[in-house]
C-alpha positions as CSV (number, residue, x, y, z in Angstrom):
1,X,0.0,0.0,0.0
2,X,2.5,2.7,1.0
3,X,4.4,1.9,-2.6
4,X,1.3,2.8,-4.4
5,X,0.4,5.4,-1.7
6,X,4.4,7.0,-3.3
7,X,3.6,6.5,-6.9
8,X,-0.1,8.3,-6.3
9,X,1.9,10.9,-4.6
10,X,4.3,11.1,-7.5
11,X,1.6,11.5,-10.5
12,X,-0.2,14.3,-8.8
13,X,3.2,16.2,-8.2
14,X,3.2,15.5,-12.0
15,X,0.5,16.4,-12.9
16,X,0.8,19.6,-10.4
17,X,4.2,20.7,-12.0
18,X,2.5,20.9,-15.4
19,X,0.8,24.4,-15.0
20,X,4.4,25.8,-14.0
21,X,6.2,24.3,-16.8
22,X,3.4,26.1,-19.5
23,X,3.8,29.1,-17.2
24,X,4.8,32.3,-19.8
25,X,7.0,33.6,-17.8
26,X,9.1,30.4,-18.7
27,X,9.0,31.3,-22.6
28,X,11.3,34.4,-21.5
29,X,15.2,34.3,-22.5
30,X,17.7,35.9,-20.5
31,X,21.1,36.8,-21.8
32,X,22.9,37.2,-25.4
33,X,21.8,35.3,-28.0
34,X,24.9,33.1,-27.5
35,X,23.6,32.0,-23.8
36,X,22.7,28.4,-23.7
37,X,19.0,28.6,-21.9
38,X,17.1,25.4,-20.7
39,X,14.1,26.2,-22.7
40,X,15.5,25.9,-25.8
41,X,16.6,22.6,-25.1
42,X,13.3,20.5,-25.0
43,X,12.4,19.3,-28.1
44,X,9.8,17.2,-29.0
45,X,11.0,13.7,-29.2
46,X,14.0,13.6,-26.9
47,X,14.4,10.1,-25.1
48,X,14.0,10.9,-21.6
49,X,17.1,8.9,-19.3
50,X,16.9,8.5,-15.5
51,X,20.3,7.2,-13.3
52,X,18.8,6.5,-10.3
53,X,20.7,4.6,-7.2
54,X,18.8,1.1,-5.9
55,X,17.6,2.2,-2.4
56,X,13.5,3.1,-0.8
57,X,12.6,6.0,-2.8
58,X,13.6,4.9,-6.5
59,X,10.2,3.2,-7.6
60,X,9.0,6.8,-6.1
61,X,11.3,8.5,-8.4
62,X,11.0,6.7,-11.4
63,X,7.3,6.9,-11.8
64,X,7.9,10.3,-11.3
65,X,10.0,10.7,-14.5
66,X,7.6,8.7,-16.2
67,X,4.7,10.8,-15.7
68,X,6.9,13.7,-16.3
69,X,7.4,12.0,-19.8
70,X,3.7,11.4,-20.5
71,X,2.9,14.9,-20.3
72,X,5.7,16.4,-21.9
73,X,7.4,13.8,-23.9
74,X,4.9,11.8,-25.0
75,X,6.2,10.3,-28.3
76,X,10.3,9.7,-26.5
77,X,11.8,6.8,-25.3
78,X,12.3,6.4,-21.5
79,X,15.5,4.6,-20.7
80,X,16.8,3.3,-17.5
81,X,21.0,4.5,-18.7
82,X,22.2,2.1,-15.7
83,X,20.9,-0.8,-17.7
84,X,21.6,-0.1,-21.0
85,X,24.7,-0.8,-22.7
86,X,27.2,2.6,-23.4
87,X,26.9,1.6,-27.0
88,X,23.4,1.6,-27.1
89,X,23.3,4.9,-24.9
90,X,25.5,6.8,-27.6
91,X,23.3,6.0,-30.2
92,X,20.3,6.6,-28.6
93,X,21.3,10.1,-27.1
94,X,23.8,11.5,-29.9
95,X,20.7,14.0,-31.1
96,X,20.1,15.0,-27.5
97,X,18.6,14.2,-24.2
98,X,16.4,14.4,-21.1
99,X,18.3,13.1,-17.9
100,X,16.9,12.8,-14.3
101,X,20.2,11.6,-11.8
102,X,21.0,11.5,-8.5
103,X,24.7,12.9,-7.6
104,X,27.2,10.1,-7.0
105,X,30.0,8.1,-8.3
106,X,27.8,5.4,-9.5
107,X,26.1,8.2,-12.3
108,X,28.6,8.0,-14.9
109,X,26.2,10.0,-17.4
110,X,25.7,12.9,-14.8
111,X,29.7,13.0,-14.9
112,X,29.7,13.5,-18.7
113,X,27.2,16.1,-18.7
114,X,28.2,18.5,-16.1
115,X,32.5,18.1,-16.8
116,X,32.7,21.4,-18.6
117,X,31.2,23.5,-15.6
118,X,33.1,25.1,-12.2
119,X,31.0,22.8,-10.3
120,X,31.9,20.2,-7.5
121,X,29.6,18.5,-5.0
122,X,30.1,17.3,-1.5
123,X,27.5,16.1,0.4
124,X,26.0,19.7,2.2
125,X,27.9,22.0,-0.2
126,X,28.2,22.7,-3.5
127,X,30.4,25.1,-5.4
128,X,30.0,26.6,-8.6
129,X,32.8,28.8,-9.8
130,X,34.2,30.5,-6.4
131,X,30.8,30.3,-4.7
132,X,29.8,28.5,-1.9
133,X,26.1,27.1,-1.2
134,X,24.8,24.7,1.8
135,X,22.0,22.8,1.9
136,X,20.3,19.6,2.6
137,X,18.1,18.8,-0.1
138,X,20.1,19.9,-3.3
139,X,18.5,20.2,-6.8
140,X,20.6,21.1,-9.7
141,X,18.7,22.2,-13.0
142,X,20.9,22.6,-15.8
143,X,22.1,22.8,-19.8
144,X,24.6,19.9,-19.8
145,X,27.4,18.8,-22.8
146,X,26.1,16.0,-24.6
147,X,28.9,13.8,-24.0
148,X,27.9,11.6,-27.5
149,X,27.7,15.1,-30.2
150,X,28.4,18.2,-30.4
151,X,25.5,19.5,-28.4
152,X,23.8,19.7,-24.9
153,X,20.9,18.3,-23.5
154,X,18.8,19.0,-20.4
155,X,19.8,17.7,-16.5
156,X,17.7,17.8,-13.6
157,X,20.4,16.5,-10.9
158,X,19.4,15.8,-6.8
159,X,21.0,14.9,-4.0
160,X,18.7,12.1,-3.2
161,X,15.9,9.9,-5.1
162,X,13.7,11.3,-3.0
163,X,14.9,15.4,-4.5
164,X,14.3,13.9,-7.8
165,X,10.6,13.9,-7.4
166,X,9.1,17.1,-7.9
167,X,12.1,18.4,-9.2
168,X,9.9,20.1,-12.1
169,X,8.4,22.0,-9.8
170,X,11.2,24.7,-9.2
171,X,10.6,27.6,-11.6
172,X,13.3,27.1,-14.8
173,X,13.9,27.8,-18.1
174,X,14.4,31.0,-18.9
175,X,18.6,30.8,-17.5
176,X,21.5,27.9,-18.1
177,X,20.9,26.5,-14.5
178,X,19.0,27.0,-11.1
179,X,20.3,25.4,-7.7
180,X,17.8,25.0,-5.3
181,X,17.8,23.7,-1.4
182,X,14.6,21.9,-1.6
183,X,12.0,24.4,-2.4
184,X,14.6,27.3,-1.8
185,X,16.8,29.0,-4.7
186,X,20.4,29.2,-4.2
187,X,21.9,30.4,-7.3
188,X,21.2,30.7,-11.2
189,X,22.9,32.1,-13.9
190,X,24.4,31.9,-17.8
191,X,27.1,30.4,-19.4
192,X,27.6,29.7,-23.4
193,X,28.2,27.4,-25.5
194,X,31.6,27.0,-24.4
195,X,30.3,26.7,-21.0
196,X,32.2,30.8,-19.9
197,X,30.1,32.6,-17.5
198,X,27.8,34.9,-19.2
199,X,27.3,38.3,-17.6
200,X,23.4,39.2,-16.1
């Protein structure tokens, strides 16, 4: 009961997350021309990859990303990366990506994607650049390098399984990445396609 009690939970936090991702303030840009902005990078079609570590919450989480997928991705490919052979991943992701990961050593992919950025993660704090942020509950929305092209895709990073659901919830789009504690924003901010720092 409480396993379908969590995946309930996790649809209607789905379903909830909807009305802010069609929000117009999201269809703003901020930046040059040159800034690489998360709302340019969802595309219709994208397979949509979760890296999730074995422990209580991941069921929670993963039918999360699915139902995240249903509404906004209907016609994509969900694809568990852990299980799927890095040959198979590189063809399936060369054209771009959705991925949903929990910080670790065990998320190879999330390693890829976020290499090119001033950003390092330890447990309560994470820096970006010569910044310092605490927290307990990280969430880490970001433009990532495609690690298979020439090209970026879209990472919604957590500290937890249990931070990946609802992680659409925190307002995004309109800069390169947002850091949140929780509910609470930390940080956001530009960078190009060369991942530089962009000024506001």
């Amino acid at each position: 009961a409480g396993d379908t009690e969590k995946a309930e939970n996790a649809e209607q936090e789905a379903e909830n997350a909807k009305a802010l991702w069609e929000a117009p303030p999201c269809l703003t840009e901020h930046g040059r021309s040159d800034t690489l902005v998360l709302n340019k990078q969802f595309k219709k079609g994208l397979p949509v990859v979760y890296e999730l570590p074995d422990d209580a919450n991941k069921n929670q989480a993963v039918t999360y990303v699915k139902s995240i997928r249903e509404m906004f991705y209907k016609d994509s490919e969900i694809i568990d990366a852990k299980n799927t052979k890095p040959e198979v991943l590189h063809d399936k992701l060369k054209s771009g990506f959705v991925l949903y990961s929990v910080f670790g050593r065990e998320s190879t992919l999330l390693q890829q994607t976020i290499q090119p950025l001033p950003f390092n993660y330890q447990g309560h704090i994470i820096t970006i650049g010569d910044k310092k942020f605490q927290g307990d509950k990280f969430r880490f929305i970001f433009v990532g390098k495609n690690p298979y092209a020439n090209g970026f895709c879209s990472v919604y990073a957590a500290g937890t399984n249990e931070e990946i659901t609802n992680i659409n919830h925190q307002f995004h789009g309109p800069r390169s990445y947002h850091l949140f504690d929780g509910e609470k924003r930390l940080a956001e901010g530009d960078y190009d396609g060369n991942f530089m720092e962009q000024p506001k």
